[in-house]
N, C-alpha and C positions, 0 to 999 in steps of 0.2 A: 597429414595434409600440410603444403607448404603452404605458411601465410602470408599476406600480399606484400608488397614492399611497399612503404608508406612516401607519398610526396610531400609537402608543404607545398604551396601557389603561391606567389604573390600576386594577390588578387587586387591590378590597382583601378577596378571600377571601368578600365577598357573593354574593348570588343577583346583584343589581344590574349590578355588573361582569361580574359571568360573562356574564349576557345583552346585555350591550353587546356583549361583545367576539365573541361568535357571529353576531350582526347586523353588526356591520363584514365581516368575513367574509364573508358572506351577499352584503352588497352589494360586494364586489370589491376591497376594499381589503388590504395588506399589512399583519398585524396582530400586535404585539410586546405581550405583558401583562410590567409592572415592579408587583410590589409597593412600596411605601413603610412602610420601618419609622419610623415617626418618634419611638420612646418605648422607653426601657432599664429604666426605674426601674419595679419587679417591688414594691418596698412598698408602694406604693400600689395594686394592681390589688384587687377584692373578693376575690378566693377563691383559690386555688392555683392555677387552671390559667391558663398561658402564653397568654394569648387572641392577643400578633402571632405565637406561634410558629403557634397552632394556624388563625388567619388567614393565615398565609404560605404553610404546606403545604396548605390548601384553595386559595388563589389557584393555586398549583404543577400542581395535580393540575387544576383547570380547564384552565390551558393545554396542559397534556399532553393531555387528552380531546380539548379543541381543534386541538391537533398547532399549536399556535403555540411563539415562542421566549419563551424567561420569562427573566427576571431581575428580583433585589430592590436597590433603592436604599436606605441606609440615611441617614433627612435627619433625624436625631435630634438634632445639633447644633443645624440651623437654626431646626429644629421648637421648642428650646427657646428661641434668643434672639428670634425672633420673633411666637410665638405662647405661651408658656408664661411666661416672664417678664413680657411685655406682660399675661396675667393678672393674677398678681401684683399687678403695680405700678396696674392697674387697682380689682382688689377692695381693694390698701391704701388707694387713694385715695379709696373709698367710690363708685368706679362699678362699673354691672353691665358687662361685655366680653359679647362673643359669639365664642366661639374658632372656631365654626364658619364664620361668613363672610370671619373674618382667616384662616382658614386656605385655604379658597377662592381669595382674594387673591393669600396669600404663600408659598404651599407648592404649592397642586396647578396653578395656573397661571400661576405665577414659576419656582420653584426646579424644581419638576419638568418643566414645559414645556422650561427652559433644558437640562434633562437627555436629554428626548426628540429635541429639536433639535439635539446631540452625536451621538444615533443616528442622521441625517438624517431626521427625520418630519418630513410635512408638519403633520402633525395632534398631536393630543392628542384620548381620548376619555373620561369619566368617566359613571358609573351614574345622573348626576341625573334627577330627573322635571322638566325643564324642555324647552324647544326653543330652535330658533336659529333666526331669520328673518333675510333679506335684501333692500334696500331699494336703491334709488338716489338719493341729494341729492347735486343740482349735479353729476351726472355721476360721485358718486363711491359704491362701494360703501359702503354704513353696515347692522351688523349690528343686530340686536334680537334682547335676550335675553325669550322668549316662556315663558310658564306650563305646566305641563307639563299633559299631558290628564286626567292623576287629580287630581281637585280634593282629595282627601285627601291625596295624598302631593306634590305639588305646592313644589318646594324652588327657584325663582326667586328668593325672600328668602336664601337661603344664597349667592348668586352675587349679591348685585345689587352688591359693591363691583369688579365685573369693567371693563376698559376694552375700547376697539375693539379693541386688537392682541390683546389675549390673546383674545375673544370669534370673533377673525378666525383663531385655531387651534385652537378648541372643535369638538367633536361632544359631541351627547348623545344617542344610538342609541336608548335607551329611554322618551322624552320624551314620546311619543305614544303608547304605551301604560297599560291600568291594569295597576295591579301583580300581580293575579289573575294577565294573561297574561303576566306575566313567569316567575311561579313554574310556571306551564305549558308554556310553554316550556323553561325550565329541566329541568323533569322529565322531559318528550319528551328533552331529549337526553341523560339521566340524570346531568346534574349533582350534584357532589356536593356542591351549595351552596344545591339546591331547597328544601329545607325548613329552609334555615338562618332563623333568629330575626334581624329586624334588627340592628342595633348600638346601642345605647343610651349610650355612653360620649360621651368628646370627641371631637372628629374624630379620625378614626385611631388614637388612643391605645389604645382598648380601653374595656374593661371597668373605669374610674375613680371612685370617689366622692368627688362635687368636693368634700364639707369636706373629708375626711379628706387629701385632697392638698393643700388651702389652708392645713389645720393644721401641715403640715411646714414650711410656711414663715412664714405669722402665725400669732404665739403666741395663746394665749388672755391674753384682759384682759377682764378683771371690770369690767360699767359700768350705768348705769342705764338701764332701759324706760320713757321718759314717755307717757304720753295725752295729747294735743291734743284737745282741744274741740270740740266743730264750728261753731261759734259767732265762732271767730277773725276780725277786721274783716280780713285778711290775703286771705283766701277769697272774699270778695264783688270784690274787684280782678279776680278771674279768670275772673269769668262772662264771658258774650257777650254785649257790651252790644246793646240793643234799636235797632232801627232805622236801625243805620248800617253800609255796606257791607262788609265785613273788608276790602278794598284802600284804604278811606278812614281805617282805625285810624291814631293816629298814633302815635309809637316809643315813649312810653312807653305808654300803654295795651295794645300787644302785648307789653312785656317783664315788666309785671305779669302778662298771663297764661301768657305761655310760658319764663319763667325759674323756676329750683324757687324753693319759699319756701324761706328759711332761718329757722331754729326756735330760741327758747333755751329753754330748763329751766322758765322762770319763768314760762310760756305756759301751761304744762300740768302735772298732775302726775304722780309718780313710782309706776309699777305692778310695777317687780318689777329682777328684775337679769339680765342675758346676758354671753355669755363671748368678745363681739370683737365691733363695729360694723361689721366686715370682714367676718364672714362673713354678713351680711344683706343683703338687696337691697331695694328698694322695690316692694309689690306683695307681698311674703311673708305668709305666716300660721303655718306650718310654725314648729315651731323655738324659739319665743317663751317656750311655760312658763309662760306666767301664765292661771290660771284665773279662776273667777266672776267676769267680765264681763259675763254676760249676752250681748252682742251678739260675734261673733269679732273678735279683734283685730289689724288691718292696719299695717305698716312704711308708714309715709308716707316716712320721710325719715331719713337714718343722717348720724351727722356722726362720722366717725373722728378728726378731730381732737382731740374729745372725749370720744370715744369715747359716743356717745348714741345711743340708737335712739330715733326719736318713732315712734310710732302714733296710729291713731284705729280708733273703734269700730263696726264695720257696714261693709260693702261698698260702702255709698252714703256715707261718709265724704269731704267734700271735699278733703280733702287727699290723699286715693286717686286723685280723677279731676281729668282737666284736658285744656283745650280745646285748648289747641294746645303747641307744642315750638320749639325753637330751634337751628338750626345754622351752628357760623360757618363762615367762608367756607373756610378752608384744610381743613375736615373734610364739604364739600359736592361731592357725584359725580356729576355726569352719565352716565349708559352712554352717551345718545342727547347728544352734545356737541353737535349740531345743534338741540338744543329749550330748549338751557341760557339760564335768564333774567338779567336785565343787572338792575340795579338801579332798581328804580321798577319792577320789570314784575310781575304776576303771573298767575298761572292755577291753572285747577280739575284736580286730581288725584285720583285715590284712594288710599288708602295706607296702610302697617299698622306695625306697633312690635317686631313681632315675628312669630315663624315661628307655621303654622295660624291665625292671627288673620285674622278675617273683613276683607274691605279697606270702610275709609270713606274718603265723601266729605271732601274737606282742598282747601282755596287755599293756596298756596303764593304767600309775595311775597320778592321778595329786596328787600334793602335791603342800604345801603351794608357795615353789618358781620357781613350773613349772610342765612340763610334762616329765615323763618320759616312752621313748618306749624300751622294753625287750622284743627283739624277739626270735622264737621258737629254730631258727637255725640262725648262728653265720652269722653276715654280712660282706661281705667284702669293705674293701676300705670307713667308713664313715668317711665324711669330715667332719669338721665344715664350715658352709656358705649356705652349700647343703639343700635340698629342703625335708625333710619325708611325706607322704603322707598314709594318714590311709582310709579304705575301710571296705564296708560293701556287701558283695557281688558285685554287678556291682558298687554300688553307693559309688563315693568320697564323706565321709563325713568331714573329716577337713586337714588340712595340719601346718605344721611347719619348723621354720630356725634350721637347727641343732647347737648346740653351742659348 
């Protein structure tokens, strides 16, 4: 008799997990839920109540219902040198990070995989709204990680820095589902995680507020808010020039559009004062403090060395939008290694900046010291730090750190 093939869950005390892990089940598999504590530090959480305690003992009491075996891993260590520092050292350097895809990466299909695979599992299973497809090139299995069926809830941007190996021990049970039937499900078998409230924190951490955790560690510093112009001869480098193919731009014409501008003092003037160039991001409105402007006022561009924040005024502000992005070569990912382009080659993609973002058309060319993306219609708000993500219809094919 052939015996089951074994999953691990990450059981993280959601509806989402719980319904994975009853679908593994379902279809025949042997199925172990581990919680992941990955966070101790209790001063930072909003409110008094212990959200991984009361996540843990919800995760508990799902596998109980389930009659599966539970256990909790506690990867709070790695969770800080790899995902929590890397913050850090990100928002000091005046990028925005995204902790949820490095977490993705380095926690639930690194460390934690390497964990399940100590229990002998074949598998690993997580609550994402994504899929997994399977292909054959040149005779060889090649996996694709596919968009999940709920175009709202849809989290293939949180997974797109995944490779073939770790994608070659994914499931994601709840992928093709909307999330309606998940919570219907759930209730059918009376879970007691059906009418739980998504999670709004950082991955795993809980219930966080990213200044007040940023403030533990960058101090407040007192700096100036300038205005930029819209008017800057800096801005007109960045359009899409008229009538010439984007694969025929030549290298400096795409690094005028897809490198940030860098800004001085003298450019623009001075509207008011903030308490750390660290804790802004580009694309912000939130936070600023300066009134009678008339038009709201946008984060173009933070320089912490200096500690400056520039803005501009209006939503359609140039220094807010821009055509295309930059990625160098060692921060450039293929999922699908099989479609990866060589230098001098390019091709049309779609592809977005961020999680919920609607996907645009983008050419993608590589060139000798990186990739660069030129989209159809002008983006708003690209950071450096932040996450690009290129698509081929439903399917993530590679992702990139913007520089």
């Amino acid at each position: 008799m052939k015996s089951k093939k074994r999953v691990v869950v990450g059981l993280s005390g959601g509806v989402d997990s719980s319904v994975a892990a009853h679908l593994l089940l379902e279809q025949g598999y042997e199925v172990i839920g581990m919680f992941m504590k990955n966070w101790h530090d209790e001063s930072v959480t909003i409110s008094n109540e212990c959200p991984w305690m009361e996540d843990s003992t919800d995760a508990m009491l799902v596998a109980e219902k389930l009659g599966i075996p539970f256990q909790a891993i506690d990867l709070s260590e790695e969770y800080k040198d790899r995902i929590v520092d890397y913050m850090f050292a990100e928002y000091k350097a005046g990028r925005t990070p995204n902790p949820d895809i490095l977490c993705n990466r380095e926690i639930k299909f690194d460390i934690f995989l390497k964990a399940a695979e100590k229990l002998k599992a074949d598998f690993v299973a997580t609550g994402h709204y994504c899929q997994k497809g399977e292909i054959e090139v040149d005779g060889q299995p090649v996996y694709q990680l596919l968009a999940g069926a709920d175009p709202n809830k849809d989290q293939s941007y949180f997974l797109c820095q995944l490779n073939q190996s770790q994608l070659a021990k994914a499931l994601f049970p709840i992928g093709h589902l909307q999330k309606p039937e998940v919570r219907e499900i759930a209730k059918k078998l009376d879970l007691i995680t059906a009418e739980k409230k998504d999670s709004q924190g950082l991955c795993f951490i809980g219930k966080v507020r990213l200044p007040e955790f940023l403030q533990q560690q960058l101090k407040p510093k007192k700096g100036k808010i300038i205005v930029i112009p819209e008017d800057l001869p800096e801005f007109k480098k960045t359009q899409i020039p008229a009538g010439i193919e984007p694969k025929d731009y030549d290298d400096s014409l795409l690094d005028a559009m897809a490198l940030p501008i860098h800004y001085t003092p003298e450019q623009g003037k001075v509207l008011g004062e903030h308490n750390g160039a660290h804790y802004f991001t580009v694309g912000q409105r939130k936070g600023l403090q300066v009134g009678g402007t008339g038009k709201p006022l946008f984060v173009i561009a933070t320089d912490t060395q200096t500690n400056i924040i520039y803005t501009g005024l209006g939503e359609d502000h140039p220094g807010l939008l821009r055509h295309a992005l930059f990625v160098k070569n060692e921060d450039v990912h293929w999922i699908r290694e099989d479609l990866k382009l060589t230098p001098g080659e390019s091709k049309h993609y779609e592809a977005r900046i961020r999680y919920r973002q609607p996907l645009s058309g983008a050419t993608l060319i590589q060139k000798e010291n990186g990739l660069y993306v030129l989209f159809e219609k002008a983006q708003k708000g690209i950071a450096s730090g932040q996450f690009v993500a290129w698509y081929q219809g439903e399917e993530c094919i590679g992702s990139g750190t913007i520089f």
